[in-house]
C-alpha positions in Angstrom: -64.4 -16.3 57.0 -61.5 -18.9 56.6 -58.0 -18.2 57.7 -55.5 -18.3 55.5 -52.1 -20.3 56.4 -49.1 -19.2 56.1 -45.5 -20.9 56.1 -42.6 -19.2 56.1 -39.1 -20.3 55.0 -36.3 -18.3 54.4 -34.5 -18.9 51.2 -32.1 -17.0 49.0 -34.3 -16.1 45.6 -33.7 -13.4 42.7 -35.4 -10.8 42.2 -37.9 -10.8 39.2 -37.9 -7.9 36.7 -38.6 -9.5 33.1 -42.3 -7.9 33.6 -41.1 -4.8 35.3 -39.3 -3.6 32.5 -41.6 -4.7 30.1 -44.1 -2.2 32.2 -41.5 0.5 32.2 -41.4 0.1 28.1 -44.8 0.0 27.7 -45.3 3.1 30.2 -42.7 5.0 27.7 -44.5 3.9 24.2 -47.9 5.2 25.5 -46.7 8.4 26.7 -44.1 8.5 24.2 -44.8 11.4 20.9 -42.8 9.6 18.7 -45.1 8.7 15.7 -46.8 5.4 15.6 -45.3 4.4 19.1 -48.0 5.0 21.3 -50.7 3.6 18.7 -48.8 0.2 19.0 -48.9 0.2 22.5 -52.6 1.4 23.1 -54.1 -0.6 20.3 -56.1 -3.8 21.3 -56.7 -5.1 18.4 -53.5 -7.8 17.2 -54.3 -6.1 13.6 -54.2 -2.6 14.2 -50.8 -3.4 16.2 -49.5 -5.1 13.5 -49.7 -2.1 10.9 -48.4 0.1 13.2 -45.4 -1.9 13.8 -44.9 -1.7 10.2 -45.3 2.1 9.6 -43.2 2.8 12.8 -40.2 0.4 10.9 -40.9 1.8 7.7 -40.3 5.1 9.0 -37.2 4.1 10.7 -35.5 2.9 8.0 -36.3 5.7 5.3 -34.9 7.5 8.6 -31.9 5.3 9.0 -31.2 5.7 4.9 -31.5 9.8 4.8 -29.3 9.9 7.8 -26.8 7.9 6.1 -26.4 10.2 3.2 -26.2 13.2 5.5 -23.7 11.9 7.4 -21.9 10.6 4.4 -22.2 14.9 3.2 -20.8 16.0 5.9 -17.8 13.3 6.2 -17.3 15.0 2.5 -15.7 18.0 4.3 -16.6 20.5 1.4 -15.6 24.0 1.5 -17.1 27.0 -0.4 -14.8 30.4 -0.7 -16.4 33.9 0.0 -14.9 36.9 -0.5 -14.7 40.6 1.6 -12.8 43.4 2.0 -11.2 44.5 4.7 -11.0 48.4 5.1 -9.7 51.0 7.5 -6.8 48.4 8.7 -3.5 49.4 7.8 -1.6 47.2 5.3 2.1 45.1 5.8 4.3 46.2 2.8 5.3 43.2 0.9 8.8 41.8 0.6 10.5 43.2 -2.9 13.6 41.2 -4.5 15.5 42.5 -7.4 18.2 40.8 -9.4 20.3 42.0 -12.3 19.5 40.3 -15.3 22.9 39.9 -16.1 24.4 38.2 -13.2 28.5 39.2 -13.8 29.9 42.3 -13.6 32.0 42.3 -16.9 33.8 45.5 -15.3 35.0 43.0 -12.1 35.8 40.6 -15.0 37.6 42.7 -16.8 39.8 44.3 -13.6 39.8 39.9 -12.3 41.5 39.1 -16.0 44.2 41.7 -15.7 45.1 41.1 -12.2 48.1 38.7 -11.7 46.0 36.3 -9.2 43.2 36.4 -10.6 43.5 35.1 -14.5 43.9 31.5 -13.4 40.3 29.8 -12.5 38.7 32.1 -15.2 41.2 32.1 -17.9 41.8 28.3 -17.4 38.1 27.9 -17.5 37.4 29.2 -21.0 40.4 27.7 -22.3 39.5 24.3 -21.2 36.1 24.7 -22.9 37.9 25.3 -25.9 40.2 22.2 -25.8 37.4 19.5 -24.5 34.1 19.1 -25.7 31.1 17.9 -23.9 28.6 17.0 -27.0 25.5 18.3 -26.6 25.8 18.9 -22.7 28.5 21.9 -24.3 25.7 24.6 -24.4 25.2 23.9 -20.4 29.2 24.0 -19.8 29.2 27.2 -21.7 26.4 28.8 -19.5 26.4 31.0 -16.4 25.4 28.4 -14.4 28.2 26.0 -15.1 30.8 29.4 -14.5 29.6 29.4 -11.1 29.3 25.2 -10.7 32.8 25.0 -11.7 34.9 28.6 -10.9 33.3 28.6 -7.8 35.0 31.7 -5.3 35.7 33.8 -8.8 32.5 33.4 -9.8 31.1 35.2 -6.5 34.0 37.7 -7.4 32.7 38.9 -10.1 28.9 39.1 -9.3 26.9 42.1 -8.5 27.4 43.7 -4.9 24.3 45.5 -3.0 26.5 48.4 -2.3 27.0 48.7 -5.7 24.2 48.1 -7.2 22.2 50.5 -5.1 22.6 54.1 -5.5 19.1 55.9 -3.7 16.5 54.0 -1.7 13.4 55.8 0.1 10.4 54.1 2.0 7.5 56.2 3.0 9.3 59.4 2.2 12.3 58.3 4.8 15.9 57.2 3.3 16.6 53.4 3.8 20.2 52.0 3.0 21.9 48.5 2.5 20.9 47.4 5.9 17.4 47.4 4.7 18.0 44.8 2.1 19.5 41.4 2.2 21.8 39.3 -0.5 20.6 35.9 -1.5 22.1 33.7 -4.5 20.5 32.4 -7.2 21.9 30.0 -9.8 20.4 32.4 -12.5 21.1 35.6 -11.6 24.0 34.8 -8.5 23.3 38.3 -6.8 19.6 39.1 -5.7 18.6 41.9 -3.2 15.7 41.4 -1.3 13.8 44.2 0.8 11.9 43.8 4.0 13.4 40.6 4.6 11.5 39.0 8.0 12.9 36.5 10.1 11.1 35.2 12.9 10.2 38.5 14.2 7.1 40.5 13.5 7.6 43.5 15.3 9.8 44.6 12.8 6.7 44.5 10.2 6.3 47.5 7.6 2.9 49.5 8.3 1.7 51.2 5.3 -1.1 54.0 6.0 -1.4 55.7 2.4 -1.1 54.5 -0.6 1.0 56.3 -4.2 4.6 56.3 -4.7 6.0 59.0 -2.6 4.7 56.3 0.3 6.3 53.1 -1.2 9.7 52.0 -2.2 11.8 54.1 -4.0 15.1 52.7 -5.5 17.7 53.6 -8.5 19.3 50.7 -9.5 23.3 50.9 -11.2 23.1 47.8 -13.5 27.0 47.8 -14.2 26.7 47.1 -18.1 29.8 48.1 -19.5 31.9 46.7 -22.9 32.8 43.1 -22.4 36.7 42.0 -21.9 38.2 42.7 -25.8 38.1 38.8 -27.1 35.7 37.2 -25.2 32.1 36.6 -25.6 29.4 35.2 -24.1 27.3 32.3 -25.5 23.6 33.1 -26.2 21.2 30.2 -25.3 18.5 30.0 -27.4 16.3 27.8 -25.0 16.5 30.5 -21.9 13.5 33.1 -22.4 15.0 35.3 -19.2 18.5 35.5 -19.7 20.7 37.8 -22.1 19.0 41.3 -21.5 19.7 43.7 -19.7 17.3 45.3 -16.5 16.5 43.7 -13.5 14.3 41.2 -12.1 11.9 42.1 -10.1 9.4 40.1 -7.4 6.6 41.3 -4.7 6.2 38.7 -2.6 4.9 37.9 1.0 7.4 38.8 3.7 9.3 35.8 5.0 9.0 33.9 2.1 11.9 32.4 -0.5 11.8 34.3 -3.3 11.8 32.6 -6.6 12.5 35.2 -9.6 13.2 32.9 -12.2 9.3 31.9 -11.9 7.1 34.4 -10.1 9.7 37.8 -11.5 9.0 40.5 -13.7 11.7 42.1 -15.9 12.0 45.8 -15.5 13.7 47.8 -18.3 16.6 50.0 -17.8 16.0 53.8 -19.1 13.1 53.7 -17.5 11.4 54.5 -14.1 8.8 52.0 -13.6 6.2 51.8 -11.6 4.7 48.6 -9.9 1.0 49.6 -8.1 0.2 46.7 -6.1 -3.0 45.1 -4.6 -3.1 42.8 -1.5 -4.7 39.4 -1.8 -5.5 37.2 1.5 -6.2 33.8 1.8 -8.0 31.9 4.7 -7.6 28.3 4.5 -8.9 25.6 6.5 -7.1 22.7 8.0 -8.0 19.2 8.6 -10.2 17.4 7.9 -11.3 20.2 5.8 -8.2 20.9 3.7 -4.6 20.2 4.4 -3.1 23.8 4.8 -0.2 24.4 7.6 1.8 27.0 8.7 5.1 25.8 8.8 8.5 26.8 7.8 10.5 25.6 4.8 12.1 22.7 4.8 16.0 22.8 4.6 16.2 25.9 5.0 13.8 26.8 8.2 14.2 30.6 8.2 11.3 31.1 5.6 7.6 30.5 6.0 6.9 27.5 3.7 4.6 28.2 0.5 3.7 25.3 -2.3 5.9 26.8 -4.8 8.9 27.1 -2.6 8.4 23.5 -1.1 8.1 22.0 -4.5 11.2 23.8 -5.6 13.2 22.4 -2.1 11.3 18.6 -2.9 12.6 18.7 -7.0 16.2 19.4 -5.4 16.1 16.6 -2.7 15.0 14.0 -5.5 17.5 14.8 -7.5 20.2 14.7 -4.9 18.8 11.5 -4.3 18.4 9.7 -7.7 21.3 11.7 -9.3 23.8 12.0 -6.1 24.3 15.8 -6.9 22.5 18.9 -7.0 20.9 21.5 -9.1 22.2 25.4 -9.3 19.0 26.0 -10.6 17.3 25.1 -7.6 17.5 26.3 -4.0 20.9 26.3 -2.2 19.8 23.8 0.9 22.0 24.3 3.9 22.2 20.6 4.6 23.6 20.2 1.1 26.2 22.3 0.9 28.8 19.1 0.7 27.2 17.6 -2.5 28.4 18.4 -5.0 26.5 20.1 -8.6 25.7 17.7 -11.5 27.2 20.3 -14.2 30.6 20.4 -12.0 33.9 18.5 -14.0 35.3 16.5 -12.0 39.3 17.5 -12.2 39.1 20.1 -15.0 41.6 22.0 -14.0 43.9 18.5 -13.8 43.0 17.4 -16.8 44.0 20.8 -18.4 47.3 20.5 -16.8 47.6 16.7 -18.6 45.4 17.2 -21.7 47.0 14.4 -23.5 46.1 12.2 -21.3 42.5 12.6 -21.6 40.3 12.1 -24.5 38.8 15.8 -25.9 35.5 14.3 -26.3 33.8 14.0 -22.8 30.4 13.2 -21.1 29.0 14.1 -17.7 26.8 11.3 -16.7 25.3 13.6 -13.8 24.2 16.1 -16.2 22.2 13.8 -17.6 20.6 12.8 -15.0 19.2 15.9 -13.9 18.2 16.9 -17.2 16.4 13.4 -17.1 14.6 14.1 -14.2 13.8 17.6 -14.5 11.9 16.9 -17.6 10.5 14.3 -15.8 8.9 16.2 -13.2 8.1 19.2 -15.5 5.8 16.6 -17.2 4.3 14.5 -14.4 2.9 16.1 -11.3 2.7 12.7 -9.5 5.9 13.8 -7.6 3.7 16.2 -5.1 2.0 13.9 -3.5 4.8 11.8 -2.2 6.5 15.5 -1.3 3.6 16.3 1.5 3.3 20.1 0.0 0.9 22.5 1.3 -0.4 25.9 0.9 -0.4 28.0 4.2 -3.2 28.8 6.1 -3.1 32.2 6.2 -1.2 33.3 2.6 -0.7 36.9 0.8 -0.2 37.2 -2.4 -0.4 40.8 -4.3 -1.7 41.5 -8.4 0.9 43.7 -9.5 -0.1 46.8 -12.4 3.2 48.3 -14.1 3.5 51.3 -16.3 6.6 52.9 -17.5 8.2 56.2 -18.2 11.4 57.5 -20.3 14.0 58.3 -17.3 16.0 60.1 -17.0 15.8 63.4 -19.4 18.9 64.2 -20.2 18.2 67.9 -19.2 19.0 66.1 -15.2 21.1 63.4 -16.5 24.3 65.5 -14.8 22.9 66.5 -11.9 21.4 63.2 -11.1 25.0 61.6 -11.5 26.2 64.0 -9.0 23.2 63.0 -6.6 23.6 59.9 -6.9 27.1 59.2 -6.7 28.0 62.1 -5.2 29.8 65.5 -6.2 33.6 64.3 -5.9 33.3 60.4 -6.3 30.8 60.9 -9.7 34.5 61.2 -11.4 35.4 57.8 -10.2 32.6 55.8 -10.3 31.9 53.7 -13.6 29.8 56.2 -15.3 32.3 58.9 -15.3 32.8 59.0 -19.0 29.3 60.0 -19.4 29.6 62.6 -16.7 32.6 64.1 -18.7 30.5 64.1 -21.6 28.0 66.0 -20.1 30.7 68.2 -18.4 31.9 69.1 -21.3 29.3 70.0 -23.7 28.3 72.0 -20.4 31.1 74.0 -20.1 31.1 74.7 -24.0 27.7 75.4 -23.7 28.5 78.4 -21.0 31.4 79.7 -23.0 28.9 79.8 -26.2 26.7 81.8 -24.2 29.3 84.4 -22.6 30.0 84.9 -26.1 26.5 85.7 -27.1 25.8 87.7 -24.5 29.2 89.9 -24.8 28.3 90.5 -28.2 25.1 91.3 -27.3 26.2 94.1 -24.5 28.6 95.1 -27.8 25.6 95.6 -30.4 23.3 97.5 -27.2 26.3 100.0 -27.3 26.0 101.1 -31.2 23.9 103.3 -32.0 20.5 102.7 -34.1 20.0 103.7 -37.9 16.9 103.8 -39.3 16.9 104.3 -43.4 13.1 105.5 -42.8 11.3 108.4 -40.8 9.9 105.6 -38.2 9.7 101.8 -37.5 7.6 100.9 -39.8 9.9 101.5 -42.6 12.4 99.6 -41.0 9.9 96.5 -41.0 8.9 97.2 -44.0 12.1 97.0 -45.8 12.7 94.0 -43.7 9.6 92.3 -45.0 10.8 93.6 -48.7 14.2 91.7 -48.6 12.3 88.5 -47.9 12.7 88.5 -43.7 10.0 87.6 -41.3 7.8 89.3 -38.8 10.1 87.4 -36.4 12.9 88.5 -37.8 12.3 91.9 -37.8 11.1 91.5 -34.2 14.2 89.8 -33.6 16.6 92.6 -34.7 14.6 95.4 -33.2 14.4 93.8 -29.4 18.0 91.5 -29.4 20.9 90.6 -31.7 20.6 87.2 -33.7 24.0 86.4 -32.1 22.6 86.0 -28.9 20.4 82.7 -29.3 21.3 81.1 -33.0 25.0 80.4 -31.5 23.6 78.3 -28.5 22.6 75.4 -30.7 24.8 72.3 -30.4 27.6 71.2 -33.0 27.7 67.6 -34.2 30.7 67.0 -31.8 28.6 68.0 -28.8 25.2 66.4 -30.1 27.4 62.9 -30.2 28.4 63.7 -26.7 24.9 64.1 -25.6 23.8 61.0 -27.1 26.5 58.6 -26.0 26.6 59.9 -22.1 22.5 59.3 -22.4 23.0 56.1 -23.7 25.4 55.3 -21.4 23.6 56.4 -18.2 20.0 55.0 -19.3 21.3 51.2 -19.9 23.1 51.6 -16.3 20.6 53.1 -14.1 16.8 52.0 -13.6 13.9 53.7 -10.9 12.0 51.2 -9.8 8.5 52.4 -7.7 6.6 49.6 -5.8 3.7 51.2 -3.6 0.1 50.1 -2.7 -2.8 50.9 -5.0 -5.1 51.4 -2.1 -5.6 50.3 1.5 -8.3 47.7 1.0 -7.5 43.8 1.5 -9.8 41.6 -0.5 -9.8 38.4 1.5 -11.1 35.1 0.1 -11.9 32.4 3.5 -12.8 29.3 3.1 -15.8 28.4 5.0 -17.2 24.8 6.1 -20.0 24.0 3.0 -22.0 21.6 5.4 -21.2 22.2 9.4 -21.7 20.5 12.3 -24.9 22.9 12.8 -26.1 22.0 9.3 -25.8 18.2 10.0 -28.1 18.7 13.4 -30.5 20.9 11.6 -30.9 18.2 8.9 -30.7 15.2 11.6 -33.7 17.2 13.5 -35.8 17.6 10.4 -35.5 14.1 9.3 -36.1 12.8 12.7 -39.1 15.1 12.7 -40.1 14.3 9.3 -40.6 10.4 9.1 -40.5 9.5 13.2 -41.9 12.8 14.8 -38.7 12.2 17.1 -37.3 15.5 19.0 -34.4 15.9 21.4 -37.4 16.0 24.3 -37.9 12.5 22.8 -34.5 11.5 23.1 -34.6 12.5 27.1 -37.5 10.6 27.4 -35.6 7.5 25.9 -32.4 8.4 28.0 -34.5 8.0 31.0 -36.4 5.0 30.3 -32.5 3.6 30.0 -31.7 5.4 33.2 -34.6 3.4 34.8 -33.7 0.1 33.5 -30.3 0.3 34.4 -31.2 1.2 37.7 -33.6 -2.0 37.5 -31.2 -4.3 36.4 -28.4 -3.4 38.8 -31.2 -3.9 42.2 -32.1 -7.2 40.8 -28.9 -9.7 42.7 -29.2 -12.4 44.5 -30.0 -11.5 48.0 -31.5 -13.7 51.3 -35.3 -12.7 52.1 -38.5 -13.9 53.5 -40.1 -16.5 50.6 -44.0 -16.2 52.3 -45.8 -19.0 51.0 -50.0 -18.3 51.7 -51.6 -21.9 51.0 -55.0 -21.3 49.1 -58.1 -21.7 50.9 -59.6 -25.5 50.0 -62.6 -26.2 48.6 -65.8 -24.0 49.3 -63.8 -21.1 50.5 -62.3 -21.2 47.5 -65.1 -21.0 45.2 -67.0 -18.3 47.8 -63.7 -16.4 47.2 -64.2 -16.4 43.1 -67.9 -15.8 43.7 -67.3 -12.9 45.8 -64.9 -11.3 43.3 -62.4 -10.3 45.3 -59.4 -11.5 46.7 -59.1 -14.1 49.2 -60.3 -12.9 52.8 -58.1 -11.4 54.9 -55.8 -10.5 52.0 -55.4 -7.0 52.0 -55.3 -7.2 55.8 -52.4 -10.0 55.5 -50.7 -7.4 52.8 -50.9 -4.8 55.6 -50.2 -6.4 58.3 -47.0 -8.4 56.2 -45.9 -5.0 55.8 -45.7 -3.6 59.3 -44.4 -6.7 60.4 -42.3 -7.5 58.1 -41.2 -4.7 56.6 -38.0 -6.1 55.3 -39.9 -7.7 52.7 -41.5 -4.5 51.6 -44.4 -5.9 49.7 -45.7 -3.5 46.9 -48.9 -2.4 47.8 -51.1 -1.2 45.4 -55.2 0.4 45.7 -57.8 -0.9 44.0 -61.8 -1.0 45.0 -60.9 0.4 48.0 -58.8 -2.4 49.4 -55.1 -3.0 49.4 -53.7 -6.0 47.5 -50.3 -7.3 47.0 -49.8 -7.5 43.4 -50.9 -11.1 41.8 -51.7 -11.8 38.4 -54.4 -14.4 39.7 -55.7 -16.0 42.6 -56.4 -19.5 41.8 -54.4 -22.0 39.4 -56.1 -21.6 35.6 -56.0 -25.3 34.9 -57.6 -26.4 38.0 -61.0 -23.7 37.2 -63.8 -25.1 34.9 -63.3 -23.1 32.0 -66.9 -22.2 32.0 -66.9 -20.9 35.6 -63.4 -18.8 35.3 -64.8 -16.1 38.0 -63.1 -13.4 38.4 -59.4 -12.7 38.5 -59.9 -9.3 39.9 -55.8 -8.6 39.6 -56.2 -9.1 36.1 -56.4 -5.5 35.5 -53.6 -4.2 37.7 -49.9 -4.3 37.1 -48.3 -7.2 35.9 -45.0 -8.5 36.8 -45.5 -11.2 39.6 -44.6 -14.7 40.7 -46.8 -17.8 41.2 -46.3 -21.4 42.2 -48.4 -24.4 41.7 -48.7 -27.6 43.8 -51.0 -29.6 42.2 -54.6 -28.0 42.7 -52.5 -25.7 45.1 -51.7 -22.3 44.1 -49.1 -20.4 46.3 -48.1 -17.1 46.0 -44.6 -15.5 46.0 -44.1 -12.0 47.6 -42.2 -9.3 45.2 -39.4 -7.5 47.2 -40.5 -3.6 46.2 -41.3 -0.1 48.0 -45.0 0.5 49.8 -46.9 3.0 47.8 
C-alpha cells in the first residue's frame, strides 16, 4: 500500500466558514416547524423547491401586510369608556360657591353717599357719565363691571361681606362659621363665598358617611336688598341673562378648583329654602400616547388644580392682554396681571371732569373695542385651544345636581327666626329690623286682643245662666228658630263669642304682616346641598387595543400564514447565536497548512476502485491529530473508519467522466478546502474540534 507524502509549511491562512454556515442554515430549515421551511430544505427535486420557496414568500408577505395593519391599530391609541360604581367608600363633599346676584350693597351705597369722604369717586363717577358719552360702548360704562374697572377701592366698599352675608351655617349636623368659607372676586358678582376651599393639602378633606340634608350643608343667606339711594338708578342690560334679580348664585364644584359661576352657576331664589341633592361623577383618563390628560395646577394662578374650563378662561385673558394690552373683569383676576390695566377703565376721568371743557363730550375707548372684538372672536372660533395646550385632568369630579324648592319661611317663625338668626338684642339693629318691629308689634297687639278676650270671658263664666225653656234643647231650639247655627249654639253654650272672633287681625296689622314677610323673604334664602347617596359612578378609560391584544394578534397571524411560534423564534435566535459565534472564531491566525500530495498513477486509480479513501488516510487523520493536535482536524465516522472531512479525493477534471468512481465524502458534511496542481490534488486541513 503506497505511502502518502506529506509537506508541511507553516503559513498564516483564514479560516473557512461560507459552507459551515450554510450547514448550520440548512440544519435549522430541516428541523425548523415553520411552514414550508423544512420542505424546501428536504426536497430534492429543483421543482418541488421551487414552489415551496414561493408558498413560504407568499406567506410572508400576506404576514408582513396583516402585521402592518395591526401595528398601524395599535399606534391608533384608541380608548373605549366603561362605567362602575363604586360602593361602600365614603364620599369627599364637593366645594360649594355662592354669590349674590346683585353684587352692591345699596345699603353701603347709601351710608358711602352720605358720608363726607366717601361721595367723591362714586358721585363723580355717575356724574361724569352724565356729562361724556361713550356711543355705543355707553351701556358697558354704565354697567357693574365698569363701576368696579373705574371706582376701583369704593367699589370693594360697597360689595357684599361674608360676615354679613352669612347668618347660620351647619355641616353634618355640626356648626361651621366664616372660617369655613373663603372670599373670591368676580367681575360679575364682585363678592363670592366659597366652601370647602382646598389648597394643597388633603388631609383637610370633607368625609361624608350618610347622605340627606341634616348631613350636608346648611346655610341662610342675608341678601342685603334694600330701597336704592332716592334718585339714582341702575341701568338694566338687556343683553345680560344673569344679572338684575335678586338670589344668589350658586356652584358644586370639585374641591380645589376655580370656580366659575357666571358659566357652570345656578340661581337660587330668595323666599325660598332650596335644596340641591347631588350625585358624584368620576372620571379616569388616560395619558399619553393615549389621551393628553395631566394633573397640573392652573396657570397664573397655581393654587387651583387646573380643569379645561378654567384654563380656557385664564388662555381668553392672556390673549387679550396680549393683542389688546389690557385685561378683562369678566375673566379671571391673574396674579401676574395685576399692573395691567382693564380695557373698560377711562383713562383720566376723574381729570377730565375737573376740565370738562377741555375735552370733547363725545368719547371712544379704543381698548374696549378690542376686547369686545376678540371675545366675539373666540366665542365663535374654537381654533384658539389648540395653541392654549388645555387639558382635562386625569382624575376629574364632576357632580349632576337635582333642586327642588320650598316657600320659607312661614311667617308663623318669621320672628323668632330673626331673633335666631341675628340674635335677641342685635335683631333691633341689624337691617331687617323694621320687619322685626312689624312683627313685634302686631304681636304685642295680638296678646293685648287676647287678654281682652279672655277677661271677658272669666266675666261672662261669672253670670249666671238663663234658660227661656225647661232644658237645653229649648235653648237650641230657639237658637236654630232665630236663624243661628248648630255651631253657634254650641258656641254660646261652651264659651263666649268674644273670646276667639276678636283675635282676627285688622287691616292695619294684616299690612304689617305682609310687608315684614315681604321684607324678610327677598333678604334671606336656605340653601341645602347634601349627597343623594353614597355611590360613585366612575367612567375609566381603558386601552381599546393593548399591548396584550397586539401579541395575541401578532401570534395568530404568525401562526396562521407561517406556522411561526415564539419556540420558533428561539430556534432562529440560536441559529444567530451560532453564527455569530462562527463569524467571530473565523481571524486570521498562523497554523500548520498540511499539504498530502496524491498518490500517482495506479495507486490512484486502486484507491477509486477500492472506494474508499486513500490508504493510510484515516490513520494519517489520527495520527495528525495526536500529533498535532494544534491543528485539531475534524474528525468525522463513516464505514467504520475515520476521515478528515473532504468533499473529494481526486481532481474532477482530471477523472474520465465515464469512470468518476467513487467520491465516498460526497455524502458527508460539506464545508472543506481543496487545491489543484495540475493533475495534483492536495488537500487543506480545516482547523475544528475532534468529535
Amino acid at each position: 500500500m503506497a505511502e502518502i507524502q506529506m509537506t508541511s509549511q507553516r503559513t498564516f491562512h483564514r479560516v473557512p466558514i461560507r459552507q459551515t454556515a450554510l450547514a448550520l442554515i440548512g440544519e435549522l430549515g430541516s428541523e425548523s416547524n415553520a411552514h414550508g421551511v423544512a420542505r424546501i430544505v428536504q426536497s430534492r427535486d429543483s421543482r418541488r423547491k421551487v414552489l415551496w420557496s414561493l408558498l413560504v414568500l407568499l406567506g410572508v408577505g400576506a404576514a408582513i401586510s396583516q402585521l402592518s395593519s395591526l401595528v398601524h391599530k395599535y399606534l391608533q391609541y384608541q380608548v373605549v369608556e366603561v362605567s362602575e360604581i363604586q360602593d361602600g367608600h365614603p364620599v369627599e363633599f364637593p366645594s360649594v360657591t355662592v354669590c349674590n346676584i346683585e353684587p352692591i350693597s345699596w345699603r353701603k351705597l347709601r351710608h358711602l353717599i352720605a358720608s363726607e369722604d366717601g361721595t367723591s369717586d362714586v358721585m363723580r363717577w355717575l356724574l361724569f357719565l352724565e356729562e361724556f358719552h361713550f356711543g355705543p360702548q355707553q351701556h358697558h360704562l354704565r354697567s357693574i363691571r365698569a363701576f368696579h374697572e373705574n371706582v376701583g377701592s369704593d367699589a370693594v366698599h360697597v360689595r357684599h361681606s361674608l360676615n354679613e352675608s352669612l347668618l347660620h351655617c351647619t355641616f353634618n349636623k355640626a356648626p361651621c362659621s366664616t372660617a369655613n368659607f373663603t372670599t373670591s372676586f368676580d367681575g360679575n358678582y364682585y363678592s363670592c363665598f366659597t366652601f370647602n376651599t382646598q389648597s394643597t393639602n388633603t388631609s383637610n378633606r370633607l368625609i361624608v358617611h350618610s347622605t340627606g340634608p341634616e348631613y350636608g350643608l346648611s346655610i341662610v343667606m342675608f341678601l342685603d336688598i334694600n330701597e336704592p339711594p332716592l334718585g339714582t338708578y341702575a341701568v338694566y342690560t338687556l343683553d345680560s341673562g344673569i344679572l338684575h334679580s335678586a338670589g344668589a348664585r350658586v356652584m358644586v364644584h370639585a374641591p380645589n378648583t376655580m370656580p366659575v359661576p357666571v358659566d357652570y352657576g345656578q340661581d337660587v331664589a330668595p323666599g325660598f329654602s332650596t335644596s340641591i341633592s347631588i350625585k358624584p361623577y368620576l372620571h379616569a383618563r388616560l395619558p399619553h400616547p393615549y389621551g393628553n390628560c395631566s394633573d397640573t395646577r392652573l396657570r397664573g394662578l397655581p393654587s387651583f388644580t387646573s380643569t379645561f374650563s378654567t384654563c380656557l378662561a385664564v388662555c381668553k385673558q392672556e390673549l387679550i392682554v396680549s393683542r389688546c394690552g389690557c385685561r378683562s373683569s369678566a375673566l379671571p383676576e391673574l396674579t401676574s396681571l395685576t399692573h395691567v390695566p382693564y380695557c373698560g377703565q377711562v383713562p383720566d376721568w376723574r381729570e377730565m371732569l375737573n376740565h370738562r371743557g377741555r375735552y370733547n363730550r363725545s368719547q371712544h375707548l379704543p381698548a374696549l373695542d378690542c376686547e369686545e372684538t376678540v371675545m366675539e372672536r373666540l366665542k365663535n372660533d374654537r381654533g384658539y385651544e389648540t395653541a392654549c395646550g388645555c387639558t382635562h385632568p386625569c382624575g376629574e369630579l364632576s357632580y349632576r345636581m337635582s333642586t327642588s324648592m320650598s316657600y320659607w319661611p312661614l311667617e308663623l317663625y318669621q320672628f323668632d327666626a330673626l331673633r335666631q338668626l341675628f340674635g335677641p338684642t342685635e335683631v333691633q339693629k341689624s337691617p331687617l329690623n323694621r320687619a322685626y318691629s312689624l312683627h313685634d308689634q302686631n304681636i304685642k297687639e295680638g296678646l293685648d286682643q287676647f287678654k281682652k278676650a279672655q277677661e271677658q270671658r272669666e266675666q261672662r263664666e261669672q253670670r249666671p245662666h238663663t234658660s227661656s225653656g225647661q232644658d237645653g234643647n229649648d235653648t237650641r231650639e230657639s237658637g236654630n228658630e232665630t236663624g243661628g247655627s248648630e255651631d253657634d249654639s254650641y258656641a254660646d253654650a261652651s264659651t263666649p263669642p268674644s273670646s276667639y272672633v276678636t283675635l282676627e287681625y285688622n287691616q292695619q296689622q294684616l299690612d304689617n304682616l305682609r310687608d315684614a314677610s315681604t321684607e324678610i323673604r327677598q333678604n334671606l334664602l336656605r340653601l341645602n346641598v347634601y349627597l343623594e347617596d353614597l355611590s360613585v359612578v366612575k367612567f375609566k378609560q381603558m386601552p381599546a387595543y393593548g399591548m396584550e391584544d397586539l401579541f395575541a394578534d401578532i401570534g395568530g397571524t404568525l401562526g396562521l400564514w407561517m406556522g411561526v411560534s415564539v419556540l420558533t423564534m428561539l430556534e432562529l435566535l440560536e441559529l444567530v447565536v451560532r453564527l455569530t459565534h462562527l463569524f467571530l472564531r473565523a481571524e486570521w491566525k498562523p497554523g500548520e497548512e498540511v499539504v498530502d500530495k496524491a498518490p500517482p498513477g495506479d495507486e490512484r486509480a486502486a484507491a477509486e476502485a477500492g472506494g474508499g479513501a486513500p490508504a493510510g488516510d484515516g490513520r494519517y487523520a489520527r495520527d495528525y491529530v495526536s500529533t498535532h493536535a494544534a491543528a485539531q482536524c475534524d474528525v468525522v465516522h463513516a464505514d467504520e473508519n475515520d476521515y478528515y472531512r473532504s468533499p473529494g479525493l481526486w481532481p474532477r477534471q482530471n477523472v474520465d467522466t465515464n469512470d468518476r468512481g467513487p467520491m465516498p465524502f460526497e455524502n458527508l458534511r460539506s464545508g472543506y478546502t481543496t487545491t489543484y496542481s495540475g493533475n495534483t490534488k492536495y488537500w487543506r486541513l480545516k482547523r475544528g474540534k475532534k468529535r
